[in-house]
Every structure is written in C-alpha cells, then in structure tokens.
C-alpha positions in Angstrom: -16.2 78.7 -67.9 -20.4 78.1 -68.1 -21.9 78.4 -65.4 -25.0 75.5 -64.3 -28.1 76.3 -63.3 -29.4 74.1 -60.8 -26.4 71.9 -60.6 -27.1 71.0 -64.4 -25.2 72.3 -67.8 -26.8 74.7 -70.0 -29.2 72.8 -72.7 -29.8 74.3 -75.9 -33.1 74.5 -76.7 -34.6 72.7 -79.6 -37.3 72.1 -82.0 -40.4 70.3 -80.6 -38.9 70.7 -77.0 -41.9 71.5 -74.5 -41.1 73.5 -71.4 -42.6 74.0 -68.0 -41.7 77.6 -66.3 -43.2 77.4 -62.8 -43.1 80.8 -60.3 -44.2 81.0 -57.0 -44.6 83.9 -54.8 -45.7 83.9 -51.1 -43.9 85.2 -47.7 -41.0 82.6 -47.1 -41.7 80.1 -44.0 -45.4 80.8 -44.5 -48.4 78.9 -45.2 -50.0 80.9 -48.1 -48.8 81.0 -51.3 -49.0 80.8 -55.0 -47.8 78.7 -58.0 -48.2 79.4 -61.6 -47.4 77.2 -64.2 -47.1 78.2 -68.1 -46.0 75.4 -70.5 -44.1 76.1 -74.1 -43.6 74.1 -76.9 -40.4 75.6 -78.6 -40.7 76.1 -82.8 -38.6 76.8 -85.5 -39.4 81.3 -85.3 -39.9 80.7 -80.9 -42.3 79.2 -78.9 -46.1 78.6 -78.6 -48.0 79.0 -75.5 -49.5 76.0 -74.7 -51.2 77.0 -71.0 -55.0 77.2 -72.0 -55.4 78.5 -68.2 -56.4 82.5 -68.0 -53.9 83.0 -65.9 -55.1 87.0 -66.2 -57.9 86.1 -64.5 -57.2 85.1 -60.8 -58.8 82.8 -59.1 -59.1 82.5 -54.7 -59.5 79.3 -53.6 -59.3 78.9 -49.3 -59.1 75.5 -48.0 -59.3 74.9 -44.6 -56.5 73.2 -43.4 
C-alpha cells in the first residue's frame, strides 16, 4: 500500500518540473514566525536552485501590527 502525503498520491518527479519547498518555524498559537521558500526546477542529473534570495543572510523585519 503507498501511503499519500497530504491526502494526494505520490508524483514522480519529472524533467522541467519546478517545485516550491516552503518551511516555517515559529512557536505554535503565536504571533511571530518565519517562512522560507526555496524553488527547484528538477533536470535530467537533479535539480537547479532557482531561489536568487540569500537565504544565509537573515534579514529582521518588525511591523507593527
């Protein structure tokens, strides 16, 4: 038996296919929070990091809410 992830069947992953991967970390229930986003294109030998975004190189941002 497969199992789903996220209530949808396993998709093989092709050629020219370009995929998000979003975490997020932050206490549960609370206000703060972060979400990071890196996008692949997938190629014949892998992938290729498409995210131009430093993503090393953190960034603080407070908004007043």
């Amino acid at each position: 038996m497969t199992k789903k992830a996220g209530g949808y069947a396993p998709t093989p992953l092709k050629e020219g296919m370009i995929l998000a991967l979003e975490t997020w970390t932050g206490r549960r229930g609370g206000r703060d929070g972060v979400r990071l986003e890196e996008n692949f294109l997938v190629t014949k030998d892998g992938y290729e990091l498409l995210t131009r975004w430093p993503i090393a190189e953190w960034m603080e941002c407070w908004l007043p809410y």
